[in-house]
C-alpha positions as CSV (number, residue, x, y, z in Angstrom):
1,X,114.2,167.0,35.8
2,X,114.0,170.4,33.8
3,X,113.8,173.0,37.0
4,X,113.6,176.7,35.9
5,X,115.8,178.9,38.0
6,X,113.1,180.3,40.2
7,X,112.6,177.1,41.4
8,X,116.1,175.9,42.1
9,X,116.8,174.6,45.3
10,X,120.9,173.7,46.0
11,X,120.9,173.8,50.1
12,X,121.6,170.8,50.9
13,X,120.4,170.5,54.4
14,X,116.7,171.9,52.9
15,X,117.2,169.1,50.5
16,X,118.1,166.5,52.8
17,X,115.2,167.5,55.3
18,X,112.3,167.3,52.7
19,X,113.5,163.6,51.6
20,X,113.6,162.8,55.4
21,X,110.1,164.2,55.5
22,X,109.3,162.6,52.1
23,X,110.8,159.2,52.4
24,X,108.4,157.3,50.4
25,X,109.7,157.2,47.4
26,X,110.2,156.2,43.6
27,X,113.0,153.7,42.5
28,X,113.6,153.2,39.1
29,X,115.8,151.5,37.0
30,X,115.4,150.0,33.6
31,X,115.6,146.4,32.1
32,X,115.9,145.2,28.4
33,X,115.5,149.2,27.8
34,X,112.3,149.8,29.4
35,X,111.6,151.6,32.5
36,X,110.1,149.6,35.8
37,X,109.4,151.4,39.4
38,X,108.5,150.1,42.8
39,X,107.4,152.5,45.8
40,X,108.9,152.2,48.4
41,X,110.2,153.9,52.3
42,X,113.6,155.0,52.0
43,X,115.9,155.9,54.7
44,X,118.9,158.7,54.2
45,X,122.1,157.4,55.9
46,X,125.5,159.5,55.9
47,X,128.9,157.6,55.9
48,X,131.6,160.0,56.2
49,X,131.1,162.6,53.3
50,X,128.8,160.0,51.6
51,X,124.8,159.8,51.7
52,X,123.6,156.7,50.6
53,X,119.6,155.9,50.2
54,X,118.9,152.8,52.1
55,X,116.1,149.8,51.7
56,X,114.4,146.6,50.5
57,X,111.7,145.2,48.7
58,X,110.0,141.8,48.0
59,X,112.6,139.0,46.7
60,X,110.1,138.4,44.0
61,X,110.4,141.8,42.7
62,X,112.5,141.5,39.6
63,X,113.8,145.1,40.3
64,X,117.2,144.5,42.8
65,X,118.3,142.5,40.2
66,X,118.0,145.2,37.4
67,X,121.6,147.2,39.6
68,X,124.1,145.5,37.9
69,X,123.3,146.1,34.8
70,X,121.7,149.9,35.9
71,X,124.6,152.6,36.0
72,X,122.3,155.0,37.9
73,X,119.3,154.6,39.8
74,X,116.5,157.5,39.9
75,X,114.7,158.1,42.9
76,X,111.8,160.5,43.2
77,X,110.5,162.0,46.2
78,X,107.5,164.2,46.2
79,X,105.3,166.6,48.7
80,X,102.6,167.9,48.2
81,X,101.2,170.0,45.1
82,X,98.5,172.1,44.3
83,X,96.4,173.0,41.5
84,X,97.0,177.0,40.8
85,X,94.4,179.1,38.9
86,X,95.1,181.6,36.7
87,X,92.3,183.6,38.0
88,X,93.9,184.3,41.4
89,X,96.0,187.0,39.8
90,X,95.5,190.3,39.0
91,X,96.6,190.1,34.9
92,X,95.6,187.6,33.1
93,X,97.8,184.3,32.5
94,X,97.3,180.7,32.4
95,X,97.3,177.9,35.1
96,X,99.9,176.3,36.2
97,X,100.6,173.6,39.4
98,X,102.6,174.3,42.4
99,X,104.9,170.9,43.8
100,X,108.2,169.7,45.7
101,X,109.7,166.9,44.0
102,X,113.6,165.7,44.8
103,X,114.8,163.4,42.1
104,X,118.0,161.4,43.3
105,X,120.5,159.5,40.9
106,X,122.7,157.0,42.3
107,X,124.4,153.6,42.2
108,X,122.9,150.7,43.7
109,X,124.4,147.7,45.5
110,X,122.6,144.9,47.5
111,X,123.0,144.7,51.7
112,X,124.6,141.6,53.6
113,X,122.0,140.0,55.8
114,X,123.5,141.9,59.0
115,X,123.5,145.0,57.5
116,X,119.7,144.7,56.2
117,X,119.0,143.4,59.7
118,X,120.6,146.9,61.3
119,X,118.3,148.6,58.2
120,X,115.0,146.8,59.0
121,X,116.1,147.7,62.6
122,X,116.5,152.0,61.8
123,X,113.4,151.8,60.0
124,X,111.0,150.3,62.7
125,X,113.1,152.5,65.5
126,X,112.0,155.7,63.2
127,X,108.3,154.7,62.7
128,X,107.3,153.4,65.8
129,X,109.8,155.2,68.4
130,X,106.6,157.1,68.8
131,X,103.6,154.9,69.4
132,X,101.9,153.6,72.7
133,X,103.5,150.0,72.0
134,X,105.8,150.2,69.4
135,X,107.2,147.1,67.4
136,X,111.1,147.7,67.7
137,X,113.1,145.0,66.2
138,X,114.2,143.5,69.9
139,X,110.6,143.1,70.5
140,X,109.9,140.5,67.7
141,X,110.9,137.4,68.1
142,X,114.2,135.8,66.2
143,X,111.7,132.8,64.4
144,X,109.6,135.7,63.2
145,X,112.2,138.0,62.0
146,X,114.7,135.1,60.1
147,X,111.2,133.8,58.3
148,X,110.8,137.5,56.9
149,X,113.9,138.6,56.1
150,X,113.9,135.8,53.5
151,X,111.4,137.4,51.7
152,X,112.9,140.5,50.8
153,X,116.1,141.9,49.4
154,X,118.2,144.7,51.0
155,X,119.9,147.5,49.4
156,X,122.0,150.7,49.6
157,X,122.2,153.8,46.9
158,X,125.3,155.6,46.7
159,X,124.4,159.4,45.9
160,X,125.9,160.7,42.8
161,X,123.5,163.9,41.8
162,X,120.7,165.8,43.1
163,X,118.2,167.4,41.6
164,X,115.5,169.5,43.7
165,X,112.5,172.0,42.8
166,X,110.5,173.8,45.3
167,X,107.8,175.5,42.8
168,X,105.4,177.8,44.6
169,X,104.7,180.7,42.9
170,X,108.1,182.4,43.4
171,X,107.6,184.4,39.7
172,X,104.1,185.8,41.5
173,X,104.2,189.6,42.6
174,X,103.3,189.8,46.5
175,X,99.6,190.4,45.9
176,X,98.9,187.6,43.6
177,X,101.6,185.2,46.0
178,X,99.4,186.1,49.2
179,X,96.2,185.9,47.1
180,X,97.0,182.3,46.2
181,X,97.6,181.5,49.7
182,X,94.5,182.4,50.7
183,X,92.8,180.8,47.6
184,X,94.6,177.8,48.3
185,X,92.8,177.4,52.2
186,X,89.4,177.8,50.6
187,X,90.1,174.6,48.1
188,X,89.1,172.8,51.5
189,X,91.7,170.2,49.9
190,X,94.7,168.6,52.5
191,X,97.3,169.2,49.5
192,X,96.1,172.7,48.7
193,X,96.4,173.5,52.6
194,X,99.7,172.1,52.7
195,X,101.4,174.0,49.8
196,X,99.9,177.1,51.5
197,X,101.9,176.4,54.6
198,X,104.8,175.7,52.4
199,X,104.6,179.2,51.0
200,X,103.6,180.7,54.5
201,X,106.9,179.2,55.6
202,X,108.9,180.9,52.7
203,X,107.6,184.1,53.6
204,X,108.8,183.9,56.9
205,X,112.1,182.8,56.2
206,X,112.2,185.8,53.8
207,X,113.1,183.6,51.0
């Protein structure tokens, strides 16, 4: 991912906090040469020094099978983005698009059953920890959850390089930066209002 220096990010812990925000992402891998992705929720687990990317999809998919042969996986994680126009500044310029994006390159092996099981057992714990009757894994019952788990295929991506851009508007003078802030609010848009809070938030972290 080409990232001009402006847009840089190398903290790690803002890194690891947005794909834990994020965590649907974008898997790909390639087969025969050409390029296939499936979407999918993601967990970030750390062993040690080590983060690995952990997850499963359908048996069917032809994908897990694609790792062997894959030296490194991408994954893509995105927030939200924004359209930016040129006309919310005081000189003239062009338009341009304000995003987050993470792109994560790794190598991929499949889970055991028992460690898919403790996966598929993190994952409900994280979604549904806060609901009014949440479906935890000890709350399903062992017929269910062996008749599933044979459907799908679990795996783990070791972390070898991280790429990471935060672009939003950091090349803008103050006046056209607060000026697209408020422009962005009056796109009545949920993505527009969210990159504005993004760049709310870098203004008061002073970055």
């Amino acid at each position: 991912m080409y990232i001009s220096k402006y847009y840089k990010v190398t903290n790690a812990d803002e890194i690891w906090e947005f794909v834990q925000n994020n965590s649907f992402g974008t898997m790909v891998t390639t087969k025969h040469g050409r390029p296939i992705a499936t979407h999918l929720p993601l967990q970030l687990i750390k062993e040690g020094d080590t983060f690995y990317l952990t997850g499963h999809m359908a048996y069917g998919n032809p994908q897990w099978r694609t790792f062997r042969a894959s030296e490194d996986v991408l994954v893509m994680f995105q927030g939200p983005h924004a359209y930016i126009s040129s006309s919310w500044y005081e000189e003239e310029n062009v338009p341009t698009w304000n995003y987050q994006a993470v792109h994560v390159y790794g190598e991929a092996s499949i889970l055991s059953e028992e460690e898919l099981k403790q996966d598929l057992a993190m994952l409900l714990q994280k979604y549904e920890k806060h609901r009014k009757n949440p479906v935890l894994w000890n709350k399903l019952s062992p017929e269910l959850l062996e008749q599933q788990i044979k459907g799908i295929v679990g795996f783990k991506i070791k972390v070898k390089e991280i790429q990471a851009a935060n672009k939003l508007s950091q090349n803008r003078n103050e006046r056209d930066y607060q000026n697209i802030i408020h422009k962005l609010y009056e796109e009545n848009d949920l993505n527009s209002a969210q990159v504005a809070q993004l760049m709310e938030q870098k203004v008061k972290k002073g970055l």
